[in-house]
N, CA, C and O of each residue as an XYZ file, in Angstrom:
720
protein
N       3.126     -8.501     -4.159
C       2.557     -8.310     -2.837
C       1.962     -9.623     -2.362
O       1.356    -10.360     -3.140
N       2.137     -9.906     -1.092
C       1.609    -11.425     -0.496
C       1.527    -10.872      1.155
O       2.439    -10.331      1.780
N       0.544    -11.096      1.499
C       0.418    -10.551      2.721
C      -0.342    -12.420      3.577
O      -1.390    -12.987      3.269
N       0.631    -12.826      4.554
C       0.052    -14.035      5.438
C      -0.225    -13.403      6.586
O       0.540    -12.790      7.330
N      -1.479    -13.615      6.684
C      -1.805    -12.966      8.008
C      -2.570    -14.250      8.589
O      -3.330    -15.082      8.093
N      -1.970    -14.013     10.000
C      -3.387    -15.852     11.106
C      -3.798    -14.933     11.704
O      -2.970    -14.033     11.845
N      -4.908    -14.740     12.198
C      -6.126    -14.297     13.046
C      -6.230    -15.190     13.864
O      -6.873    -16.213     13.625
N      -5.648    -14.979     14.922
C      -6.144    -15.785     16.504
C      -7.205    -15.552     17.515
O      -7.029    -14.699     18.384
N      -8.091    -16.122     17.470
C      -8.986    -16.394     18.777
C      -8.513    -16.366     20.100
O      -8.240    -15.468     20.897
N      -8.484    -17.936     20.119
C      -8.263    -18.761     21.326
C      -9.279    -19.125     21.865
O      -9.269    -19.877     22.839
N     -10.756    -18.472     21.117
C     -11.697    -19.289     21.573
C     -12.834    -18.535     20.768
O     -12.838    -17.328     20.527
N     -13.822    -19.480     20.385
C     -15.170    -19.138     18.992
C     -15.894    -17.912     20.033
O     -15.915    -17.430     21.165
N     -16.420    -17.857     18.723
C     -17.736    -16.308     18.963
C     -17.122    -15.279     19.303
O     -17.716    -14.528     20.076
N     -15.427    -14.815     18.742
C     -15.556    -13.512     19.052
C     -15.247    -13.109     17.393
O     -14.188    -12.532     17.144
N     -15.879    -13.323     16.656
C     -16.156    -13.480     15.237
C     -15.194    -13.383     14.096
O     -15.466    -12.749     13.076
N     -13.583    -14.290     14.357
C     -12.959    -14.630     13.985
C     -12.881    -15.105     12.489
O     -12.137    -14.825     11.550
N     -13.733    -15.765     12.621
C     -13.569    -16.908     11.183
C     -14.532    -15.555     10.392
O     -14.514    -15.633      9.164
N     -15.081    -14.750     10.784
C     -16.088    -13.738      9.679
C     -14.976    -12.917      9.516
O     -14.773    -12.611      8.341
N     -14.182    -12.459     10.342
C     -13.039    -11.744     10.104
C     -12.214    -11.916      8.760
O     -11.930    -11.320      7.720
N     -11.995    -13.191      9.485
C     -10.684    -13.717      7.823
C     -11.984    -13.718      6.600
O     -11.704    -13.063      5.595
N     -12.957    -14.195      6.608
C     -13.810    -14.260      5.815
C     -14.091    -13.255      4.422
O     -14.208    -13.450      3.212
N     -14.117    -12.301      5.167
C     -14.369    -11.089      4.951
C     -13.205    -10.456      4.372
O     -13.348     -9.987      3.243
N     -11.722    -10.324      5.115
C     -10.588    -10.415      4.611
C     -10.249    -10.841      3.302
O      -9.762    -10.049      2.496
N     -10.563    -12.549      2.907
C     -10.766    -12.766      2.012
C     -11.059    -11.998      0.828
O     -10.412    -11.213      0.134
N     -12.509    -12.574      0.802
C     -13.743    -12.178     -0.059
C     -13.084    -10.250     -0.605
O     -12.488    -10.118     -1.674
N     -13.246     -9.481     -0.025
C     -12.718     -8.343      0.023
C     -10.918     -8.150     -0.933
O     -10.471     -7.177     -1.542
N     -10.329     -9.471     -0.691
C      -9.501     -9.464     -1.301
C      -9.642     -9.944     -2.995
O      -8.803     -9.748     -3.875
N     -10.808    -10.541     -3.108
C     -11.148    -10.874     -4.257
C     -11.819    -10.057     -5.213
O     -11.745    -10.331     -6.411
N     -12.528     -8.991     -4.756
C     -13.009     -8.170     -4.975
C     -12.299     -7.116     -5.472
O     -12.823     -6.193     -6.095
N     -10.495     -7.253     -5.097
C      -9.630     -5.984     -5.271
C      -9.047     -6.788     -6.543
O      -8.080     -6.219     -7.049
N      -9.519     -8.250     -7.297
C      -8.889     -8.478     -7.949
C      -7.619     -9.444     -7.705
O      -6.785     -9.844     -8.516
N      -7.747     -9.689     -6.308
C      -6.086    -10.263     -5.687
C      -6.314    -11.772     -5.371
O      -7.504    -11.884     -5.076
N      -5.676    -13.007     -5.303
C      -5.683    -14.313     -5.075
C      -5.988    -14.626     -3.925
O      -4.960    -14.552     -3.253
N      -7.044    -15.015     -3.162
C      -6.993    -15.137     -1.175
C      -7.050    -16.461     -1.518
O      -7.161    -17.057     -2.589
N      -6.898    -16.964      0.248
C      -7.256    -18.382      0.598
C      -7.523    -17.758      2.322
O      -6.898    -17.027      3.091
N      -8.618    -18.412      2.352
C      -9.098    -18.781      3.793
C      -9.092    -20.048      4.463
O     -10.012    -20.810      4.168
N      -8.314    -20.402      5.236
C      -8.202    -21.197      5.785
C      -8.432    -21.728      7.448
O      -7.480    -21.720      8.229
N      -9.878    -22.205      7.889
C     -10.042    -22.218      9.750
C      -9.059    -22.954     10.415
O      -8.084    -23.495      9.894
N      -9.391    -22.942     11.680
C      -8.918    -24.416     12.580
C      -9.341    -23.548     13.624
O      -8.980    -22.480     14.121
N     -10.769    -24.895     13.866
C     -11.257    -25.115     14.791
C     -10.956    -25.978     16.012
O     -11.007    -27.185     15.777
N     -10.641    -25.618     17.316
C     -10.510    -26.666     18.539
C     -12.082    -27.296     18.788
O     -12.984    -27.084     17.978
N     -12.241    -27.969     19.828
C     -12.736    -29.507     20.012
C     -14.405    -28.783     19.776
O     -15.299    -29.568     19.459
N     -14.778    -27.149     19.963
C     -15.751    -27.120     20.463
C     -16.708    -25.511     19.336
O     -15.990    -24.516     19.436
N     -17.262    -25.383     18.955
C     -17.405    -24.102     17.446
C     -17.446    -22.974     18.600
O     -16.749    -22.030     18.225
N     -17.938    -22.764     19.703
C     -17.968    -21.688     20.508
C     -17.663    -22.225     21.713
O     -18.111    -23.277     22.168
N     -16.851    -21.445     22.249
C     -16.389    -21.746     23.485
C     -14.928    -22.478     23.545
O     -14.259    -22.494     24.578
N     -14.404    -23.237     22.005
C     -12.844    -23.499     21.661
C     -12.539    -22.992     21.108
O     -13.246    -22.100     20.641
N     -11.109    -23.185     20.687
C     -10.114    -22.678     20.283
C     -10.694    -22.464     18.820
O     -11.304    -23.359     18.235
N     -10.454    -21.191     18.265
C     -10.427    -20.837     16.669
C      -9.872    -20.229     16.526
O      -9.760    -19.383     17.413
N      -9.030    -20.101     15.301
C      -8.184    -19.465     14.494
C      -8.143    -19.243     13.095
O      -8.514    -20.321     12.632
N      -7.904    -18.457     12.128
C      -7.736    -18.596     10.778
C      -6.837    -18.270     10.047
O      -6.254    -17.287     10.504
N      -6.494    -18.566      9.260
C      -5.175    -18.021      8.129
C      -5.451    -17.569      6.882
O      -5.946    -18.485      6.225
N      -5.334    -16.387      6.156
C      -5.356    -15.858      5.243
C      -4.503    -15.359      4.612
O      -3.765    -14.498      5.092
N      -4.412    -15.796      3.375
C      -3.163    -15.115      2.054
C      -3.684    -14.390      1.383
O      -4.746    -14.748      0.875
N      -3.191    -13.165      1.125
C      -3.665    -12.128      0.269
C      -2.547    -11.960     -0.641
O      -1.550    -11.413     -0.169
N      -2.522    -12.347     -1.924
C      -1.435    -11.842     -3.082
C      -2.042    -11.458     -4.472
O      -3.174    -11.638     -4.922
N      -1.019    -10.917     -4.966
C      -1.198    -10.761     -6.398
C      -1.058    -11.692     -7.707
O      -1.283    -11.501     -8.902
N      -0.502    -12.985     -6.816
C       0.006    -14.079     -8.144
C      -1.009    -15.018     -6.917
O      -1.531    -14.973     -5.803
N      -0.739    -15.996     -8.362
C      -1.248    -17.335     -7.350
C      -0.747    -17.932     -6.315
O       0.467    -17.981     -6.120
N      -1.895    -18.620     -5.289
C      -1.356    -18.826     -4.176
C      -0.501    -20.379     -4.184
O      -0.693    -21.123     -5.146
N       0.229    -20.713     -3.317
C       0.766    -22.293     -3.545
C       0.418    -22.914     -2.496
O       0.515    -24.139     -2.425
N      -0.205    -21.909     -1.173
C      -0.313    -22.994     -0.259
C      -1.733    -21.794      0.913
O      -1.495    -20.624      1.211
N      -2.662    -22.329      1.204
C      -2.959    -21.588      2.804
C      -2.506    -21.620      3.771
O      -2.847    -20.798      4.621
N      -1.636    -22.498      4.012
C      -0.827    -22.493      5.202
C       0.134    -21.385      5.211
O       0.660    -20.789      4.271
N       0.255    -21.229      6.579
C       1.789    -20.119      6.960
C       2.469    -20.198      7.951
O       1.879    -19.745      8.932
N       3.786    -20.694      8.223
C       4.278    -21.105      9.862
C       4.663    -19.677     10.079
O       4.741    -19.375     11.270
N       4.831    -19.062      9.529
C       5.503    -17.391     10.218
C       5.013    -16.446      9.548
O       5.677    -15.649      8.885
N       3.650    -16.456      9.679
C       2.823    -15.059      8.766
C       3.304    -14.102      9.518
O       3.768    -14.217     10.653
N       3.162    -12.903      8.710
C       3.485    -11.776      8.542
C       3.139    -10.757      9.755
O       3.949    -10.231     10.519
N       1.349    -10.577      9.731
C       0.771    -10.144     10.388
C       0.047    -10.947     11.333
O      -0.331    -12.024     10.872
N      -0.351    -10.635     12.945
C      -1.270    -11.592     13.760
C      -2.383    -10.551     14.188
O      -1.984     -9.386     14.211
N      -3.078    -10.661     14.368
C      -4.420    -10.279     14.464
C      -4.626    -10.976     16.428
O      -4.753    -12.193     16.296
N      -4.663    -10.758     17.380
C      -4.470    -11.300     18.334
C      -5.617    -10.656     19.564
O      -5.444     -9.685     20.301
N      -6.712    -11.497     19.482
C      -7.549    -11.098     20.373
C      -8.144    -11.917     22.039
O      -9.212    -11.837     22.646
N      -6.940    -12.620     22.298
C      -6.846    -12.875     23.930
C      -5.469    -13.457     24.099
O      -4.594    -13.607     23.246
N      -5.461    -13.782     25.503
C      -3.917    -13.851     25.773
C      -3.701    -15.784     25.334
O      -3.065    -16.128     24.338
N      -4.076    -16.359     25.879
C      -4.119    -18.288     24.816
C      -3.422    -17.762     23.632
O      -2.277    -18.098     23.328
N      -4.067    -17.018     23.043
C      -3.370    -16.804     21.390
C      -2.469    -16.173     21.621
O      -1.429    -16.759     21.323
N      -2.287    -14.938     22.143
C      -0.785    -14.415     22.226
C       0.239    -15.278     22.612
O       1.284    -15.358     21.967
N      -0.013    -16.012     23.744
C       1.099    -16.919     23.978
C       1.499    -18.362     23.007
O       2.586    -18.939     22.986
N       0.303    -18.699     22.269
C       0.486    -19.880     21.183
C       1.119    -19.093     20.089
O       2.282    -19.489     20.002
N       0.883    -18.155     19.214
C       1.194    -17.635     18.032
C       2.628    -16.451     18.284
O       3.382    -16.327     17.319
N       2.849    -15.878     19.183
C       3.749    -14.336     19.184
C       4.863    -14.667     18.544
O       5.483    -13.975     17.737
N       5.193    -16.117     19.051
C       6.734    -16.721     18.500
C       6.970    -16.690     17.200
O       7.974    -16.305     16.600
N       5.545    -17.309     16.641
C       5.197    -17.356     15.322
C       6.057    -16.189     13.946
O       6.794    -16.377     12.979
N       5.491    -15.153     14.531
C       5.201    -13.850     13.633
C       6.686    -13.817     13.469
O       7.529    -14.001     14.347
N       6.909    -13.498     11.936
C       8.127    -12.893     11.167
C       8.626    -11.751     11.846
O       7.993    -10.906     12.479
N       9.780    -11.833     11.642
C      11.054    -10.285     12.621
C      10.111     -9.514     11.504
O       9.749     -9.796     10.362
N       9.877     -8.326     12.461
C       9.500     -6.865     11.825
C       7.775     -6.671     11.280
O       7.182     -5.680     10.853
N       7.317     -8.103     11.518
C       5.949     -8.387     11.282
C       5.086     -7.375     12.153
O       5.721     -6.497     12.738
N       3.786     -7.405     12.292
C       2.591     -6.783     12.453
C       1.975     -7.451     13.549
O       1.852     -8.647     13.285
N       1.513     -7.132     14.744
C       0.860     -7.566     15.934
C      -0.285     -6.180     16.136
O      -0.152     -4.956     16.134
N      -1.369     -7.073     16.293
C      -2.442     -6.129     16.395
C      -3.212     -6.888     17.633
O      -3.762     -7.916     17.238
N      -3.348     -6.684     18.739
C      -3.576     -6.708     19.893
C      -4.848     -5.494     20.875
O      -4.900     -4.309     21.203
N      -5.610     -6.636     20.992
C      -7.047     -6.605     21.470
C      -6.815     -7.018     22.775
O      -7.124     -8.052     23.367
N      -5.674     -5.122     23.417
C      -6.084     -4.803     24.659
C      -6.980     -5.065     25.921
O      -6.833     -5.371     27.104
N      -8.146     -4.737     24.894
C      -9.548     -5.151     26.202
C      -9.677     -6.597     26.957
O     -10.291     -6.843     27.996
N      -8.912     -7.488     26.123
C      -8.682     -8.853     27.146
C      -7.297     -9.125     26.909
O      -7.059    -10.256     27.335
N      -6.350     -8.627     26.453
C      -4.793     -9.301     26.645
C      -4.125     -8.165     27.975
O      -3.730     -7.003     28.069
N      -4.195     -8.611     28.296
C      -4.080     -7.914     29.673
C      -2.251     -7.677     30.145
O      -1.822     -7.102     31.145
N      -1.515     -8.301     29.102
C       0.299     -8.363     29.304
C       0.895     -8.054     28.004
O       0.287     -8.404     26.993
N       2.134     -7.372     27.900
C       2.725     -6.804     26.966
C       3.256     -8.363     26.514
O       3.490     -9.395     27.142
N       3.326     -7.909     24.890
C       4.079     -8.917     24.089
C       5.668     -9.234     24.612
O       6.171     -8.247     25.150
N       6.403    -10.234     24.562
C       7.081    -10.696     24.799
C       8.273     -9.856     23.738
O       9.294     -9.317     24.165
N       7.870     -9.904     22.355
C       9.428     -9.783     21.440
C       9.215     -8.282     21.435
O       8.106     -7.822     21.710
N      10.200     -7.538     21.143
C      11.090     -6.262     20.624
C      11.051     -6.092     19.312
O      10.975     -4.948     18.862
N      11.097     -7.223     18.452
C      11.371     -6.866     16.959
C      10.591     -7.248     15.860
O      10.791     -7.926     14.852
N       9.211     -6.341     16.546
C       7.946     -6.486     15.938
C       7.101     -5.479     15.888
O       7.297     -4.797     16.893
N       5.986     -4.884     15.024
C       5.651     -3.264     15.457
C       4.299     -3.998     15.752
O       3.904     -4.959     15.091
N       3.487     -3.327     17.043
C       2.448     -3.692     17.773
C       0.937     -3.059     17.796
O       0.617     -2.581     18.885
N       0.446     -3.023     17.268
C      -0.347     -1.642     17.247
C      -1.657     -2.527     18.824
O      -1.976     -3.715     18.854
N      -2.195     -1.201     20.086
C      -2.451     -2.146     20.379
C      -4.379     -2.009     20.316
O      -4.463     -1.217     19.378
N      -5.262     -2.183     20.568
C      -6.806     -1.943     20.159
C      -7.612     -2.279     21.117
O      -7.804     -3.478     21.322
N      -8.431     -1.026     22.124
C      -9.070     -1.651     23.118
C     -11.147     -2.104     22.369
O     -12.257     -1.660     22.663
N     -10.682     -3.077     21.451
C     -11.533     -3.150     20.447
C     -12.977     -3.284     21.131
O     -13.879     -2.626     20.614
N     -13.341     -4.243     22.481
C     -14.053     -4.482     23.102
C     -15.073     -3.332     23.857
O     -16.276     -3.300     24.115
N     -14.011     -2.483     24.047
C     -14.869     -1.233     24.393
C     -15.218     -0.246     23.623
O     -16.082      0.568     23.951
N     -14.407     -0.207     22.212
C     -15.022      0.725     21.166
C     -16.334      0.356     20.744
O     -17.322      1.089     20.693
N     -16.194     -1.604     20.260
C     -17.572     -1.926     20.309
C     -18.356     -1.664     20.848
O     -19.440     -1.236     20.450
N     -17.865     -1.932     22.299
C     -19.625     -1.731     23.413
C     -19.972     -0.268     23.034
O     -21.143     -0.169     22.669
N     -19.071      1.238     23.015
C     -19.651      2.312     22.937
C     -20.292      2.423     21.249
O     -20.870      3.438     20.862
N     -20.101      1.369     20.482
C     -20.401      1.803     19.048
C     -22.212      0.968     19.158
O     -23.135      1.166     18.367
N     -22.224      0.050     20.398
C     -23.715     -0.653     20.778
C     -23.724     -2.142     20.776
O     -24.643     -2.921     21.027
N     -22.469     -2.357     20.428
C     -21.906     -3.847     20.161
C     -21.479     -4.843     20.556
O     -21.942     -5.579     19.684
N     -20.803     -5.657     21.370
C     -19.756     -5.729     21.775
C     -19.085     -6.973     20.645
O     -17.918     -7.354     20.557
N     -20.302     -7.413     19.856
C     -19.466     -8.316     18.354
C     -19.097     -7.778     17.697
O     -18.493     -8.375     16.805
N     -19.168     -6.317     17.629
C     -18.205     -5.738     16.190
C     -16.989     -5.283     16.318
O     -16.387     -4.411     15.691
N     -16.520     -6.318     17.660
C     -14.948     -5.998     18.558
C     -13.884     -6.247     17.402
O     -12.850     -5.599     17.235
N     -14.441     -7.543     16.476
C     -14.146     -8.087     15.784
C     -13.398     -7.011     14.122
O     -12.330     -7.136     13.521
N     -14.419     -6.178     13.935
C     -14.333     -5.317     13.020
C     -13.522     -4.136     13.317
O     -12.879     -3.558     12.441
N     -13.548     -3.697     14.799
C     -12.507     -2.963     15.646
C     -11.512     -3.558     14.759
O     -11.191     -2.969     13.727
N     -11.059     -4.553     15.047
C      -9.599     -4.776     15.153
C      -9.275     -5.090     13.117
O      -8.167     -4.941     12.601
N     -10.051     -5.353     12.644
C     -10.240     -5.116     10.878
C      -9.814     -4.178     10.508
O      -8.839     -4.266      9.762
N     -10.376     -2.772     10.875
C      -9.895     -1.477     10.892
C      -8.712     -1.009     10.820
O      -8.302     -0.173     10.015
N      -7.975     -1.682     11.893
C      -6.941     -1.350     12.769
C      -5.836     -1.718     11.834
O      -4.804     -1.071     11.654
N      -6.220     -2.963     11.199
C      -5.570     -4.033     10.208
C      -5.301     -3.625      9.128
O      -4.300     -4.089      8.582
N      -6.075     -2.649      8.466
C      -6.816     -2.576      7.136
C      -5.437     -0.820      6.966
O      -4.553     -0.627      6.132
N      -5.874      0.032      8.115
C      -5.225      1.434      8.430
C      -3.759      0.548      8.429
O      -3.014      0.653      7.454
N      -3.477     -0.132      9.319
C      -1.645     -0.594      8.870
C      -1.356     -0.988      7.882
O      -0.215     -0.667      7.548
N      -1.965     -1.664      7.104
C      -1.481     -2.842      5.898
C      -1.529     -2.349      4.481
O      -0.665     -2.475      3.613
N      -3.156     -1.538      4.386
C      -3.802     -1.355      3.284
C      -3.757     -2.888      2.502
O      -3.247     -3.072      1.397
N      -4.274     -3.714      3.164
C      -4.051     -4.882      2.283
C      -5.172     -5.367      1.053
O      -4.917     -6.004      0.030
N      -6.321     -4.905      1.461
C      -7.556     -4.623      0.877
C      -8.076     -2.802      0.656
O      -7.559     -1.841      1.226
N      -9.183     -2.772     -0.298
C      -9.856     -1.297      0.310
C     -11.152     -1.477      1.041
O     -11.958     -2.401      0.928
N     -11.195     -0.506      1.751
C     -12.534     -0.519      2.543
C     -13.518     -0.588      1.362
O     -14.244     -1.572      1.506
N     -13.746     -0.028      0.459
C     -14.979     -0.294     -0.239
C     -14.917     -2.428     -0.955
O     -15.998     -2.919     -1.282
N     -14.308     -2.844     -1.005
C     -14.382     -4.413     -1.195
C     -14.689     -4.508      0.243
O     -15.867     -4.617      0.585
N     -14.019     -4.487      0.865
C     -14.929     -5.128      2.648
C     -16.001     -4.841      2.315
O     -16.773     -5.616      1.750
N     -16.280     -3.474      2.656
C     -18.419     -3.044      2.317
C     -18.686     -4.162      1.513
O     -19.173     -5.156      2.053
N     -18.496     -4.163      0.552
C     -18.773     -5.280     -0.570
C     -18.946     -6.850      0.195
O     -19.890     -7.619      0.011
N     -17.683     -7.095      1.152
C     -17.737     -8.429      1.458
C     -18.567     -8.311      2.595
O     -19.160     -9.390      2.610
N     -18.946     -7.673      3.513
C     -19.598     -7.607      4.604
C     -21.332     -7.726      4.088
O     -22.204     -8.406      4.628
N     -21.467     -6.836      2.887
C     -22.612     -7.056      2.281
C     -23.261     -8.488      1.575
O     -24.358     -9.004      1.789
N     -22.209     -8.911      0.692
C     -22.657    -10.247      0.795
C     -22.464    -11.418      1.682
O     -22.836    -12.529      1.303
N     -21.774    -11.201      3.115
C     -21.759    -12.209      3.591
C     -22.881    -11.779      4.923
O     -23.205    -12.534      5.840
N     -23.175    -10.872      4.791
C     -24.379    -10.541      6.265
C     -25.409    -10.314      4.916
O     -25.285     -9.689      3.863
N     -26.773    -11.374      5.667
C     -27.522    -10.818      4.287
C     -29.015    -11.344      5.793
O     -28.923    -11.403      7.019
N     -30.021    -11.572      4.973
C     -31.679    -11.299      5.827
C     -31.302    -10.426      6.829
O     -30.808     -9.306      6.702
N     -31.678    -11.257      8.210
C     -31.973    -10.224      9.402
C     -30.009    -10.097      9.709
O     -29.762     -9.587     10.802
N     -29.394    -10.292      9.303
C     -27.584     -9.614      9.745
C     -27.341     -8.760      8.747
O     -26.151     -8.673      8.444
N     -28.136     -8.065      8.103
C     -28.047     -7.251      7.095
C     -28.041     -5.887      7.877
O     -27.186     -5.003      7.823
N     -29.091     -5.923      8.548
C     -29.375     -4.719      9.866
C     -28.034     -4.284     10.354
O     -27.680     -3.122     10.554
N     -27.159     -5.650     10.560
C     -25.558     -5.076     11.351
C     -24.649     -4.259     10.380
O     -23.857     -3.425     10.817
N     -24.783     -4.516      9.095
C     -23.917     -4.375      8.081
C     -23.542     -2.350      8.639
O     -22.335     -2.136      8.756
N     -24.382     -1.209      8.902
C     -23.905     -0.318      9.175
C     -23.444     -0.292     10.549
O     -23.325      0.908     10.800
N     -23.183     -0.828     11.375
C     -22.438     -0.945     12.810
C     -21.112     -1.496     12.701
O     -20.219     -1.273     13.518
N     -20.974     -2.378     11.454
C     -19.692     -2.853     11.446
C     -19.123     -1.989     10.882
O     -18.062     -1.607     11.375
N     -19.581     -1.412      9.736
C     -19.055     -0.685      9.067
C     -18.332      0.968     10.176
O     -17.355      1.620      9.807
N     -19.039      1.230     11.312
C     -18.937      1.975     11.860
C     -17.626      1.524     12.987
O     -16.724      2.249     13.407
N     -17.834      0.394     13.221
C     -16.639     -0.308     13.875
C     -15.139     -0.371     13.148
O     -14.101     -0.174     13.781
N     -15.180     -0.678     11.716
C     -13.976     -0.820     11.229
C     -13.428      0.595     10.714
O     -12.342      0.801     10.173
N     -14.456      1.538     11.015
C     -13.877      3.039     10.718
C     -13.023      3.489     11.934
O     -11.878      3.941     11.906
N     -13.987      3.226     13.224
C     -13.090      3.158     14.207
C     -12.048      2.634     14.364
O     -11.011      3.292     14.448
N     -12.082      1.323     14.440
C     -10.578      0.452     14.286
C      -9.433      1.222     13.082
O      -8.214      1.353     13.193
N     -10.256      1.610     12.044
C      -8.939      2.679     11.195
C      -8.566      3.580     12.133
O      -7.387      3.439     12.457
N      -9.159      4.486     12.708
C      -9.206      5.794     13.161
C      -8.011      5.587     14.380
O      -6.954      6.216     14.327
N      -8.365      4.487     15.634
C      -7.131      3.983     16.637
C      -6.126      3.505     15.820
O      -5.171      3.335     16.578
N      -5.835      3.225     14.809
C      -4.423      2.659     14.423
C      -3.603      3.890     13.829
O      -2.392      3.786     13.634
N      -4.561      5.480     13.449
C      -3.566      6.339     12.844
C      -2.838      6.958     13.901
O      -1.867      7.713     13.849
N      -3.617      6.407     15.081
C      -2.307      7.349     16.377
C      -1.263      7.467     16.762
O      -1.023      8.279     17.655
């Protein structure tokens, strides 16, 4: 099993890089080889961010991926930089609430996530982020939800410790929209 998944932004603070993070960490926890890998544009909030993550069972040879598997796609900048990207038959997970135009290819399965507004009704609008984790997590099974808990726990710790049950409530949701 080797799962390349890039997580696209297109621009910081919509909590991207905690995403893959978490992804990670969570994958380590199941026992499995990750690599996290950023790329940041000119500016930490307000540019371009993105991340790449390998999830396998053997060792990894590289963090890089020109045609990962799965995209994680939460505005339209990224849909239009990455869609080309994604492997025939790959995984597009699409954060509705700002991509506002259907994907371009046919021979890709799409799931799509109006993550932004599940957040706001869950009290949030940063755990848009975990929306779309969910969503990820219900298609792929690439991790288990109990290693996320795990990774969300040690990576939110003093006063972001408080969030740790909102996200958790977010990425149940984000499961819950992807079994439809």
């Amino acid at each position: 099993m080797s799962e390349n998944i890039l997580i696209a932004a297109g621009f910081g603070g919509q909590g991207v890089m905690l995403l893959g993070q978490i992804l990670a960490t969570a994958a380590m926890y199941d026992d499995k080889h990750s690599t996290w890998l950023p790329s940041y544009g000119p500016e930490m909030r307000g540019g371009t961010a993105n991340c790449t993550v390998v999830i396998s069972d053997e060792t990894i040879g590289s963090p890089i991926t020109d045609t990962p598997g799965e995209l994680i796609i939460m505005n339209i900048p990224s849909l239009l930089k990455f869609e080309s990207t994604l492997k025939k038959e790959g995984l597009l997970i699409l954060n509705t609430s700002v991509v506002d135009r259907e994907p371009q290819r046919k021979d890709i399965e799409i799931v799509k996530v109006n993550a932004n507004k599940v957040a706001e009704e869950i009290g949030n609008t940063k755990v848009a982020n975990m929306v779309m984790l969910g969503a990820y997590l219900e298609r792929t099974g690439a991790v288990s939800v109990e290693s996320v808990e795990k990774a969300l726990r040690k990576k939110l710790t003093g006063k972001k410790a408080a969030l740790i049950e909102m996200n958790l409530k977010a990425i149940e949701a984000g499961m819950k929209l992807a079994r439809k």
